[in-house]
py3Dmol code that shows the C-alpha trace and the ligand (Angstrom):
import py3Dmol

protein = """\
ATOM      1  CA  UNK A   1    -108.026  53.144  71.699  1.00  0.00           C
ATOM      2  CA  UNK A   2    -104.437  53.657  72.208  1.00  0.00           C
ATOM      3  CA  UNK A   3    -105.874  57.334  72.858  1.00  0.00           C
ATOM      4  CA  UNK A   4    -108.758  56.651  74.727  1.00  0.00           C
ATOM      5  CA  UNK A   5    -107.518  53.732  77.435  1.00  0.00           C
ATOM      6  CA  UNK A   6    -105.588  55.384  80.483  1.00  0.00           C
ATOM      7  CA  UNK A   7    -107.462  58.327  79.473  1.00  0.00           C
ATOM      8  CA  UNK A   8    -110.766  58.984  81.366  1.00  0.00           C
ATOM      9  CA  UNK A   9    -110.093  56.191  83.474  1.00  0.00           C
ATOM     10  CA  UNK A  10    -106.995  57.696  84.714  1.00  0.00           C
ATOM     11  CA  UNK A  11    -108.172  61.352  85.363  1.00  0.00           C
ATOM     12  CA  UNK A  12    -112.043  61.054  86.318  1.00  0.00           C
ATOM     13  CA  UNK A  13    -112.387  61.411  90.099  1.00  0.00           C
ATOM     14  CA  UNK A  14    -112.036  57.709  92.118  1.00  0.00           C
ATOM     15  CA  UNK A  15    -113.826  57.092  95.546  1.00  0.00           C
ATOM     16  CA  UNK A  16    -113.418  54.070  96.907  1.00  0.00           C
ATOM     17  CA  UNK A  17    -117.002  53.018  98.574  1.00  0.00           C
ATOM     18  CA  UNK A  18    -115.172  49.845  99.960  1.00  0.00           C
ATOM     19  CA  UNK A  19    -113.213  47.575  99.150  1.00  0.00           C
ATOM     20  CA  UNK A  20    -114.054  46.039  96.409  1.00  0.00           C
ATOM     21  CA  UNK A  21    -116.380  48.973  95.165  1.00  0.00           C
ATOM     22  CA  UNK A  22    -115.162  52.133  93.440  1.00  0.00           C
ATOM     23  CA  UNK A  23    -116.919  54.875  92.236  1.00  0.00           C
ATOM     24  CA  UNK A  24    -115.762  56.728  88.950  1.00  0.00           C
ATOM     25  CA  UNK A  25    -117.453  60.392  88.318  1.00  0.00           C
ATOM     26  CA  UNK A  26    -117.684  61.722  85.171  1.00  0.00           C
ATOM     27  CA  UNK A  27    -119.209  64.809  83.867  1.00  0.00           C
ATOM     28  CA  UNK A  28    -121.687  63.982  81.491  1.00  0.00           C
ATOM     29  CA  UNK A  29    -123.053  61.146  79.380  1.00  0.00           C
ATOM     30  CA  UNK A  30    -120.051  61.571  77.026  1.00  0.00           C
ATOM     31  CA  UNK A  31    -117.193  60.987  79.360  1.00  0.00           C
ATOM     32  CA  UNK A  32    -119.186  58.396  80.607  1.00  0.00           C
ATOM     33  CA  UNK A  33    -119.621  56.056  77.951  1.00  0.00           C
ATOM     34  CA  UNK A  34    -116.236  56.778  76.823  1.00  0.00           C
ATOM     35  CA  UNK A  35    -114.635  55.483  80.309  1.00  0.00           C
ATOM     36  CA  UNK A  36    -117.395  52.514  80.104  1.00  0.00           C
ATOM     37  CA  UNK A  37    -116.228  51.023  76.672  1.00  0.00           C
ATOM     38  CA  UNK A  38    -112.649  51.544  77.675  1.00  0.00           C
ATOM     39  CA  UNK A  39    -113.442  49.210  80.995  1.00  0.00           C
ATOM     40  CA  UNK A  40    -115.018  46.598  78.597  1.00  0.00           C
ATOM     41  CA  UNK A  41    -111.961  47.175  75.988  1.00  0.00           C
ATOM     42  CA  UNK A  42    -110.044  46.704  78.847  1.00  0.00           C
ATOM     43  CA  UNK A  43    -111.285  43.147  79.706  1.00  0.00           C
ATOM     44  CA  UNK A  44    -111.198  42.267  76.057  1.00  0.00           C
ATOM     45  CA  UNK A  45    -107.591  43.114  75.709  1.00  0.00           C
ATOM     46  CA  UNK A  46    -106.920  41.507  78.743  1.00  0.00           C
ATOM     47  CA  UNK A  47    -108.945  38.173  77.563  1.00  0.00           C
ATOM     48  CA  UNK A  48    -110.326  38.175  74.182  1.00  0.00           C
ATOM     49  CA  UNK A  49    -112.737  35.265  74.900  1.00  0.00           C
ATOM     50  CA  UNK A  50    -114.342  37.278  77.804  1.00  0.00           C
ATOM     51  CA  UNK A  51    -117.497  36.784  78.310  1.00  0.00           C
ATOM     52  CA  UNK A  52    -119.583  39.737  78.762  1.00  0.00           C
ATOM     53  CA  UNK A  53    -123.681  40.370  80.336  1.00  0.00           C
ATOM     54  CA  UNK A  54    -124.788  43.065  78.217  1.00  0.00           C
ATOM     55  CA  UNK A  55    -127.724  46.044  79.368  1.00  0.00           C
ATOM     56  CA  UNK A  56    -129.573  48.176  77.362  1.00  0.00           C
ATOM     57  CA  UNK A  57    -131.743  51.191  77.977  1.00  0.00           C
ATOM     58  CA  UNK A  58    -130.641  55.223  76.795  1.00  0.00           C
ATOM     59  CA  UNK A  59    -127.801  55.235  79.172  1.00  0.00           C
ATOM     60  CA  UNK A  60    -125.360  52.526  77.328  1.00  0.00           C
ATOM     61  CA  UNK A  61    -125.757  54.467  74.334  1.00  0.00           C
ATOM     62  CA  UNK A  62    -122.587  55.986  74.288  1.00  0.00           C
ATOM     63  CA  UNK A  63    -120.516  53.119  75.392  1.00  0.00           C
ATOM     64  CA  UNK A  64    -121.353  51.190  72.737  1.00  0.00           C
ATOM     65  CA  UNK A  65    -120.655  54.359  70.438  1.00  0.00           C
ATOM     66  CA  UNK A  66    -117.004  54.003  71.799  1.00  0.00           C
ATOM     67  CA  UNK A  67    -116.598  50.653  71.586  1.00  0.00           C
ATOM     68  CA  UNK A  68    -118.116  50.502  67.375  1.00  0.00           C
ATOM     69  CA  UNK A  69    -115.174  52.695  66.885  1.00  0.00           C
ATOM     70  CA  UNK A  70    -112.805  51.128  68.739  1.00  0.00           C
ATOM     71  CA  UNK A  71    -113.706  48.289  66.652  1.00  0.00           C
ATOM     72  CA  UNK A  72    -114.025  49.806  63.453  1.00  0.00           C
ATOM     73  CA  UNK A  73    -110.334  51.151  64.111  1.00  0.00           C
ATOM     74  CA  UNK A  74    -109.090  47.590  65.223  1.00  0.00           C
ATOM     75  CA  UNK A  75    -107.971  48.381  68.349  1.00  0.00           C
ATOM     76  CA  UNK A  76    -110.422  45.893  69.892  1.00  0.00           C
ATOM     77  CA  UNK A  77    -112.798  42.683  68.624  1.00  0.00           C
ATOM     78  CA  UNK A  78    -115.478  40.968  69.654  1.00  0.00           C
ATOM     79  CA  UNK A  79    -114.900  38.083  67.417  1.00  0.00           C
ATOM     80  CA  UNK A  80    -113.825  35.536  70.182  1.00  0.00           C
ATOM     81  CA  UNK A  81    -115.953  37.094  72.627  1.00  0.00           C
ATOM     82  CA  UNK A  82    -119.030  35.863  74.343  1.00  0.00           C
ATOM     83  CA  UNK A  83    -122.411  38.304  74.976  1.00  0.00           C
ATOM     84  CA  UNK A  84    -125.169  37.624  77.052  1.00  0.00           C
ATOM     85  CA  UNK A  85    -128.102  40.814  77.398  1.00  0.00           C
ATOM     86  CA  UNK A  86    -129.588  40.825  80.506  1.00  0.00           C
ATOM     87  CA  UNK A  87    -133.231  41.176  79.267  1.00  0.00           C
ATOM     88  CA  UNK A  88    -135.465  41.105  76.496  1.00  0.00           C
ATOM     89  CA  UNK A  89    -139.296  41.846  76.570  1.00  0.00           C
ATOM     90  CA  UNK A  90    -141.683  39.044  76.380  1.00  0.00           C
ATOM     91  CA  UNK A  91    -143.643  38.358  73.332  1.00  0.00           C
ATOM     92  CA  UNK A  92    -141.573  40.246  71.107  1.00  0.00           C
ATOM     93  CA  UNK A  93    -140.133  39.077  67.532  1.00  0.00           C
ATOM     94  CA  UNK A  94    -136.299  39.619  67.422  1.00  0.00           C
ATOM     95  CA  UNK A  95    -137.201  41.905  64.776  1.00  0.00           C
ATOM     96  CA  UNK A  96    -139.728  43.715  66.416  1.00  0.00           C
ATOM     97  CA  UNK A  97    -138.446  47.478  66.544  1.00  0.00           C
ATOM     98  CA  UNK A  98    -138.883  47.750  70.297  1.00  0.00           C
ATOM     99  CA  UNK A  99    -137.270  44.565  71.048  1.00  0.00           C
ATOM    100  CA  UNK A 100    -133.631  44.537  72.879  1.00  0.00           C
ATOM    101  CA  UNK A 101    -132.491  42.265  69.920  1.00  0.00           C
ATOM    102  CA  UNK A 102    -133.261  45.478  67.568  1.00  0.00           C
ATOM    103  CA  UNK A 103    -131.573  47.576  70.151  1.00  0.00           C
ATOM    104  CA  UNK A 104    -128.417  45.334  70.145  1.00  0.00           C
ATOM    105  CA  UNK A 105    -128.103  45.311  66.438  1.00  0.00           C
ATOM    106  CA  UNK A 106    -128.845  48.996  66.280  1.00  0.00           C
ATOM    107  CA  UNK A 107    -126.101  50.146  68.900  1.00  0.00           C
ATOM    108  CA  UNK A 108    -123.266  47.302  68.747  1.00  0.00           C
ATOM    109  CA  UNK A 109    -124.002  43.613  66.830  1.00  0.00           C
ATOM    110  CA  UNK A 110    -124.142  45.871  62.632  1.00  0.00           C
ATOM    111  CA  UNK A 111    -120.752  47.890  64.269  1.00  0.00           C
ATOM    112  CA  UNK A 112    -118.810  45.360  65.502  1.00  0.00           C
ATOM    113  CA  UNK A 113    -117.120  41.773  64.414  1.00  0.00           C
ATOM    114  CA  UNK A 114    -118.843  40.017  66.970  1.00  0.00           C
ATOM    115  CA  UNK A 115    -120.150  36.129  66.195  1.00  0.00           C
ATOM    116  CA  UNK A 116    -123.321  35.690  66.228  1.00  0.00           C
ATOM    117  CA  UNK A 117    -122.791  32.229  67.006  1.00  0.00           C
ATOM    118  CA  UNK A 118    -121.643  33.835  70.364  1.00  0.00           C
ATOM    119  CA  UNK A 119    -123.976  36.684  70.767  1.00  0.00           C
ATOM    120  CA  UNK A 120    -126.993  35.199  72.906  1.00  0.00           C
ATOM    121  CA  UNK A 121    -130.147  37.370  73.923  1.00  0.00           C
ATOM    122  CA  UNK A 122    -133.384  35.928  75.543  1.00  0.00           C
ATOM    123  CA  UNK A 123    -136.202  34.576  73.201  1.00  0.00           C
ATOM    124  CA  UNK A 124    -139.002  36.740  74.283  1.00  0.00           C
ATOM    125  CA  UNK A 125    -140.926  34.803  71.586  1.00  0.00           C
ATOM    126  CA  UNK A 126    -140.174  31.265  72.749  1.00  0.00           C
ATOM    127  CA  UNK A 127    -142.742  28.895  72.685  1.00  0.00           C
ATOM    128  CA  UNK A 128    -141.985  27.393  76.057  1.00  0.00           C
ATOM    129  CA  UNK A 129    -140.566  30.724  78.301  1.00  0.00           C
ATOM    130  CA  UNK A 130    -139.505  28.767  81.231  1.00  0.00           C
ATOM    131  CA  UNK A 131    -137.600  26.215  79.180  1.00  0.00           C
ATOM    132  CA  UNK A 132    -135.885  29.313  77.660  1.00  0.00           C
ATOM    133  CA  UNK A 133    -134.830  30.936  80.776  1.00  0.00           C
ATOM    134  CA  UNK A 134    -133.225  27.286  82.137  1.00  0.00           C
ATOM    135  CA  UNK A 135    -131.665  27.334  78.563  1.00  0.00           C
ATOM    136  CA  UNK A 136    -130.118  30.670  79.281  1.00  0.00           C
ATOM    137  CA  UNK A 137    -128.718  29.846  82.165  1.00  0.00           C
ATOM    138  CA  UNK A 138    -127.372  27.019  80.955  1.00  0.00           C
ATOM    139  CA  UNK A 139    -125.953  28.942  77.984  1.00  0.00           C
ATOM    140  CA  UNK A 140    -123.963  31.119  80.662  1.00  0.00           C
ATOM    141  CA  UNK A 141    -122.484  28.010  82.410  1.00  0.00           C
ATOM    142  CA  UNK A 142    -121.382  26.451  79.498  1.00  0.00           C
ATOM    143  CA  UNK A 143    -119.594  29.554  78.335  1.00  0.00           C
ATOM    144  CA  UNK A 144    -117.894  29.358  81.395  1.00  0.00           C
ATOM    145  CA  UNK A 145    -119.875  32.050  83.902  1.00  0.00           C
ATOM    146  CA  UNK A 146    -119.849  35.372  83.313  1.00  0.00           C
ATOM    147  CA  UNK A 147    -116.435  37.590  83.043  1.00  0.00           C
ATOM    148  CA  UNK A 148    -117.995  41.251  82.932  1.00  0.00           C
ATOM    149  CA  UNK A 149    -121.430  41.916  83.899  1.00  0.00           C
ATOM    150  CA  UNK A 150    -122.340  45.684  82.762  1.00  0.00           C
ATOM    151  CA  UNK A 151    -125.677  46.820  84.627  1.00  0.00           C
ATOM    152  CA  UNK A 152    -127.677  50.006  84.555  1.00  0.00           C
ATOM    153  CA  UNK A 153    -129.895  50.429  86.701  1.00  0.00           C
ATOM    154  CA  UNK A 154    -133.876  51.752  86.540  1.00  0.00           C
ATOM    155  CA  UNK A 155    -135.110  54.744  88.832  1.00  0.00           C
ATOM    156  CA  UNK A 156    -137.122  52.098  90.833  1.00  0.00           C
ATOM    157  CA  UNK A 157    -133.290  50.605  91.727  1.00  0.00           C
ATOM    158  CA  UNK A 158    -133.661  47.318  89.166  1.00  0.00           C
ATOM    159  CA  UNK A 159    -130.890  45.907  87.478  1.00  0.00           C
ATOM    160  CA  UNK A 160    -131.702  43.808  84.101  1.00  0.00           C
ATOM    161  CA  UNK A 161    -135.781  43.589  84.317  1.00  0.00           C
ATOM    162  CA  UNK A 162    -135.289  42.396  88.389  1.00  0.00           C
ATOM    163  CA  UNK A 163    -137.604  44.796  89.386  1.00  0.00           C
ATOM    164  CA  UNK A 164    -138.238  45.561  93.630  1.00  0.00           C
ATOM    165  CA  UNK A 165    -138.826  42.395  95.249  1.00  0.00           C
ATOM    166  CA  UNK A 166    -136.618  40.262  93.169  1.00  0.00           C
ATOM    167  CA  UNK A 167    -134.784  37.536  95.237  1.00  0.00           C
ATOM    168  CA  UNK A 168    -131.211  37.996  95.631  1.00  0.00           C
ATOM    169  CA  UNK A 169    -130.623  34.765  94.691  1.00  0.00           C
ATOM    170  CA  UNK A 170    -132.970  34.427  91.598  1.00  0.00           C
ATOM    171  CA  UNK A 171    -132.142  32.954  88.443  1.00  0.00           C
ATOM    172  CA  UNK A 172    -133.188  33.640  84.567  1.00  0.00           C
ATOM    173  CA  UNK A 173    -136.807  33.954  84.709  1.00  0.00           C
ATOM    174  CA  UNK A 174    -139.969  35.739  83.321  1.00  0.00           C
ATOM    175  CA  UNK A 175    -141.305  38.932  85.626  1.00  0.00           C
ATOM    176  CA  UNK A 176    -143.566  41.110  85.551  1.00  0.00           C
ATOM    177  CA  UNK A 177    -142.953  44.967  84.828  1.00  0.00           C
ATOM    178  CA  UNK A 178    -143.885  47.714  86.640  1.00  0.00           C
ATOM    179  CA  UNK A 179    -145.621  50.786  85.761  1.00  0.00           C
ATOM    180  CA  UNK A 180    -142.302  52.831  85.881  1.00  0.00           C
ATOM    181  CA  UNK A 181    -140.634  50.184  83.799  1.00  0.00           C
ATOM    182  CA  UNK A 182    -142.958  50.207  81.134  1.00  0.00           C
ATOM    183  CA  UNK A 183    -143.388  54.328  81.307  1.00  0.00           C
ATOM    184  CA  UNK A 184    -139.017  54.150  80.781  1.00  0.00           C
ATOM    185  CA  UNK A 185    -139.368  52.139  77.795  1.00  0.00           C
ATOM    186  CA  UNK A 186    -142.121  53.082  76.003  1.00  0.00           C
ATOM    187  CA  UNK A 187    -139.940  55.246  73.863  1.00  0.00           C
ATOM    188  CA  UNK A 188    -139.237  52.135  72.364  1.00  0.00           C
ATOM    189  CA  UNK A 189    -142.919  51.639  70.956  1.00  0.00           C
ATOM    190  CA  UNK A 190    -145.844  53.394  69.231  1.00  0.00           C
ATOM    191  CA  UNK A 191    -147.842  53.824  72.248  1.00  0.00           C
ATOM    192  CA  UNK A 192    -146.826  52.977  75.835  1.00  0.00           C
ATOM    193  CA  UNK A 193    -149.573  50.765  76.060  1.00  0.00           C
ATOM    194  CA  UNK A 194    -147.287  48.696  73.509  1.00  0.00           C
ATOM    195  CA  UNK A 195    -145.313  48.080  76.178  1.00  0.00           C
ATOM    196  CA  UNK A 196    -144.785  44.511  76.998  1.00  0.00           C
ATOM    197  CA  UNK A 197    -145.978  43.779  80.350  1.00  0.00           C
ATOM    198  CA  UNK A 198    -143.620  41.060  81.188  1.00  0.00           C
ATOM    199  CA  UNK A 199    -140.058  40.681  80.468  1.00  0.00           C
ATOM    200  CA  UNK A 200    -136.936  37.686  80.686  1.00  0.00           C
ATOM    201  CA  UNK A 201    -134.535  38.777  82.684  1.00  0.00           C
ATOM    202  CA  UNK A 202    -131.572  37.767  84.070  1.00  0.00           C
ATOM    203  CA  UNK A 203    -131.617  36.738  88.032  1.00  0.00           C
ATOM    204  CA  UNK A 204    -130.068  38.862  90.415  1.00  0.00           C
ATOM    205  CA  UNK A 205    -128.067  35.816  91.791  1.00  0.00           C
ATOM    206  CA  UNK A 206    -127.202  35.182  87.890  1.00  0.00           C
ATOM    207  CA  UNK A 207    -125.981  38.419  87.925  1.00  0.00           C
ATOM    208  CA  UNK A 208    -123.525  38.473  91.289  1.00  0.00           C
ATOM    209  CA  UNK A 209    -121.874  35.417  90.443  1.00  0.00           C
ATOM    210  CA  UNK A 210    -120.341  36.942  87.634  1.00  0.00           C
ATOM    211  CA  UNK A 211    -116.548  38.028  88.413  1.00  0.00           C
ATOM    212  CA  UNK A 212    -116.792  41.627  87.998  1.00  0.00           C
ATOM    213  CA  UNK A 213    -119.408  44.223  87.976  1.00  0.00           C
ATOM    214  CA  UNK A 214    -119.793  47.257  85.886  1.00  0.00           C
ATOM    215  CA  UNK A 215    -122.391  49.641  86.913  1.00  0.00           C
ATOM    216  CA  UNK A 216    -123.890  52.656  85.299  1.00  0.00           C
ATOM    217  CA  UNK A 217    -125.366  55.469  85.964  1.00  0.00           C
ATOM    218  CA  UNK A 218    -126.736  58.416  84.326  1.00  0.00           C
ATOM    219  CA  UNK A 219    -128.767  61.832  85.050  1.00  0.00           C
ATOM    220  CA  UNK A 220    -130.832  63.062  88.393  1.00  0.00           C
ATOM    221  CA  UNK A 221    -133.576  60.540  87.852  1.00  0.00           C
ATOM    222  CA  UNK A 222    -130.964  57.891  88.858  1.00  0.00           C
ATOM    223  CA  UNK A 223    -129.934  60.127  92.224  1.00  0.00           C
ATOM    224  CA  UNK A 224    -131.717  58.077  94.477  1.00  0.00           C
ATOM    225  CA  UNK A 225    -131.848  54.897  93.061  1.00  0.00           C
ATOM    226  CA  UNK A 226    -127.839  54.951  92.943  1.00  0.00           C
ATOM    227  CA  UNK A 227    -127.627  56.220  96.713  1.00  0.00           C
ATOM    228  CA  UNK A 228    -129.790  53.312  97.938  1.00  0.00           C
ATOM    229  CA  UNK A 229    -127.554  50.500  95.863  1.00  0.00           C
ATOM    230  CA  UNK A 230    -124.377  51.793  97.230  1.00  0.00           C
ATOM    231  CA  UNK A 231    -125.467  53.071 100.798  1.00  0.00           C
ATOM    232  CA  UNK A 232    -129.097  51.331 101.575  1.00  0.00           C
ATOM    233  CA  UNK A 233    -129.831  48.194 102.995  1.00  0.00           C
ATOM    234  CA  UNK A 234    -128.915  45.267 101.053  1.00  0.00           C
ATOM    235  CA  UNK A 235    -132.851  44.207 100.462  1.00  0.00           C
ATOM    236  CA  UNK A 236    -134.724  43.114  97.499  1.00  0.00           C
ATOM    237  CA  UNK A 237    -136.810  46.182  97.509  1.00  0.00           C
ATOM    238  CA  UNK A 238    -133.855  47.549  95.964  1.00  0.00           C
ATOM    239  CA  UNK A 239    -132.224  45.067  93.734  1.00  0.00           C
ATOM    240  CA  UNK A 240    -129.104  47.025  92.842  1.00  0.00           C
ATOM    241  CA  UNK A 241    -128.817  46.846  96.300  1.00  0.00           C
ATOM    242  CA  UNK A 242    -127.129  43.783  96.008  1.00  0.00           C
ATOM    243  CA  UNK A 243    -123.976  44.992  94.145  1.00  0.00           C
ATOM    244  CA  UNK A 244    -122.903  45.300  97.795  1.00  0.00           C
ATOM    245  CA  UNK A 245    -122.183  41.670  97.914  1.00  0.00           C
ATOM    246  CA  UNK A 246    -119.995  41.739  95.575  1.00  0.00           C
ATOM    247  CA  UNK A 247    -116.169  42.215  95.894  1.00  0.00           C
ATOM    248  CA  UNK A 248    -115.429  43.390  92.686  1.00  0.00           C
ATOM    249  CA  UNK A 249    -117.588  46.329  91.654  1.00  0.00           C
ATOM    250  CA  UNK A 250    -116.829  49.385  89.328  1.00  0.00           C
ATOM    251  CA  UNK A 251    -119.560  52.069  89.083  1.00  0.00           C
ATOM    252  CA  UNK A 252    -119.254  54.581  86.615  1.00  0.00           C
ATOM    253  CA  UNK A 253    -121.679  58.428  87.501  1.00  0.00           C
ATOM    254  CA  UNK A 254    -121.985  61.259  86.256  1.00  0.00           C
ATOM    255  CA  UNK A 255    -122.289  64.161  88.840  1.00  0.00           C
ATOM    256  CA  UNK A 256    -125.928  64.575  88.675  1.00  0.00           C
ATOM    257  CA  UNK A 257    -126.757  60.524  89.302  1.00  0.00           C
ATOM    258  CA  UNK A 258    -123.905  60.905  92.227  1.00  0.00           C
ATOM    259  CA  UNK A 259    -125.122  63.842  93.547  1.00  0.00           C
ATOM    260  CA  UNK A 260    -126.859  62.097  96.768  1.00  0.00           C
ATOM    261  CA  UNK A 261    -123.721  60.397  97.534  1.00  0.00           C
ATOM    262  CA  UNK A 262    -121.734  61.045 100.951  1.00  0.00           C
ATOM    263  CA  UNK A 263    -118.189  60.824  98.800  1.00  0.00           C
ATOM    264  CA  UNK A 264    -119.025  63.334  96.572  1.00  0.00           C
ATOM    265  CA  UNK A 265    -119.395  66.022  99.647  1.00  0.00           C
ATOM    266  CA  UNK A 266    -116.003  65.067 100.424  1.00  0.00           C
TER     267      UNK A 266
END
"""
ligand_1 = """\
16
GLP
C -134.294 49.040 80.905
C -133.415 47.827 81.008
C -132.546 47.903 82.220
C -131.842 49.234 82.290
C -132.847 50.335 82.317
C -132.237 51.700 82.452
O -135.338 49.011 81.815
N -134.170 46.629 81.045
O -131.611 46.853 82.182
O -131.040 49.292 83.424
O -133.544 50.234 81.110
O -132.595 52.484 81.372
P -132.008 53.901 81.052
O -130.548 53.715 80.871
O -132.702 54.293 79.767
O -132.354 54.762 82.190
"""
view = py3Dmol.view(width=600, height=400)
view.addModel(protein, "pdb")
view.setStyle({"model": 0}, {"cartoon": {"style": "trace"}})
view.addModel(ligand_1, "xyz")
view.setStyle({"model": 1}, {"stick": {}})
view.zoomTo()
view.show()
C-alpha cells in the first residue's frame, strides 16, 4: 500500500458538495476501487479495531480486490477489525451461492486475515427474523457503533436493501424488494425468479449514525440515482438521500455515475 495510499486519493479530482461531503471522480471502475480500499486501509491504519458496515453488489468488486492484496502483502489486516454487511437476502443458507455470505467469502473473508469471530452478516435463515434484526443491532452497539459505513447505492437510490420509502430513522429490519432490486441481483441466481423477495437490511438511521460515510458509485445507470442523493430532497423516496444529514461523507464516482452532477460542469 505504501504505493497505492496518497496515490489516487491525492490526484483524482475533489469537489466539495458541502461541508462535510466531498466528491472524489475517478475514471473507471479500476481507479475506483483502488481509491475505495485505500479509504478503508486508511481507517484501518488509523485504528486497527475499526469497525466497518460492509455492501455488496458488482460495484465493490474492485475494492475488495485492492484491499486482498493489500492484505496479502501485509500492509494492512483485518484481524482486530470488526465487519458488519449491510444486507443479506432472506431465506437463504450462508452457503447458498447467491447469498451475500457467499459473496463476502468470495471477494474478501478467503483473502484476508479477518476473524470470523468478528465478521457478522445477517441470518437470512434465522428462525425468528425479527429477533435477528434486534440481535444485529445490538451486535453493532456492543462493538461500539459503527466507524466506516461503505454504501453503494441501487438505481432506484437505496442504500443496503432500504429500498424508496424507507424511514430515515429505521433500524435493522426485514423489507420487501422491489422489482428493480430483484432484476439487479438476479445475476446472483439460476433464474431471476430465484430471487429472494425479501431481504435484512440495515436501517437507514442504523446507517447515519455511523461516524463516517463512504459512498460508491459506479456506471450511467447510477447517474440519476447519485444526483438525487447529493442534490434532491432529503425524502425517503430516495433513501441515499439521507447521506445529506450527515457531516462526514466521502463519495467516490466515476465520470459516467457523476455525469448529472452540477460540480462536474464546473
Ligand atoms: C445490492 C445491495 C446494495 C447495493 C446494490 C448496488 O442491491 N443490496 O447494498 O448498493 O446492490 O449494486 P451494484 O453495485 O451491483 O450496482
Amino acid at each position: 500500500m505504501k504505493e497505492a495510499v496518497g496515490s489516487i486519493l491525492d490526484f483524482a479530482p475533489r469537489k466539495l458538495i458541502r461541508p462535510g461531503l466531498v466528491l472524489l471522480l475517478t475514471q473507471d471502475a479500476e481507479q475506483l476501487g483502488c481509491a475505495a480500499a485505500e479509504v478503508v486501509a486508511k481507517q484501518l491504519l488509523a485504528k486497527p479495531t475499526s469497525v466497518l458496515a460492509l455492501p455488496t453488489g458488482r460495484t465493490p468488486i474492485g475494492m475488495y480486490r485492492f484491499l486482498a492484496e493489500m492484505c496479502r502483502q501485509g500492509q494492512i489486516s483485518f484481524h482486530s477489525a470488526t465487519t458488519f454487511n449491510l444486507d443479506e437476502f432472506v431465506g437463504l443458507e450462508p452457503s447458498h451461492p447467491g447469498s451475500y455470505h457467499t459473496y463476502m467469502r468470495r471477494h474478501l473473508l478467503d483473502h484476508v486475515d479477518a476473524d470470523p469471530a468478528r465478521v457478522h452478516i445477517p441470518a437470512g435463515d434465522a428462525p425468528c427474523l425479527d429477533c435477528e434484526c434486534d440481535r444485529y443491532e445490538s451486535e453493532i452497539s456492543r462493538a461500539g457503533g459503527l466507524d466506516l459505513a461503505v454504501l453503494g447505492i441501487g438505481e432506484n437510490g437505496h442504500i443496503g436493501f432500504n429500498e424508496p420509502g424507507s424511514p430515515l430513522d429505521s433500524r435493522t429490519r426485514v423489507v420487501a424488494l422491489t422489482p428493480s432490486s430483484r432484476a439487479a441481483n438476479a445475476h446472483l441466481f439460476a433464474c431471476p425468479e430465484d430471487v429472494p423477495q425479501q431481504a435484512i437490511t440495515m436501517g437507514v438511521g442504523t446507517i447515519l449514525e455511523a461516524r463516517r460515510l463512504l459512498l460508491l458509485a459506479n456506471g450511467p445507470a447510477k447517474a440519476d440515482a447519485l444526483y438525487r442523493a447529493l442534490h434532491g430532497p432529503i425524502a425517503s423516496a430516495s433513501p441515499a438521500s439521507a447521506i445529506q444529514l450527515h457531516p462526514n461523507v466521502v463519495v467516490i464516482a466515476d465520470t459516467t455515475a457523476a455525469a448529472r452532477l452540477p460540480e462536474i460542469a464546473t
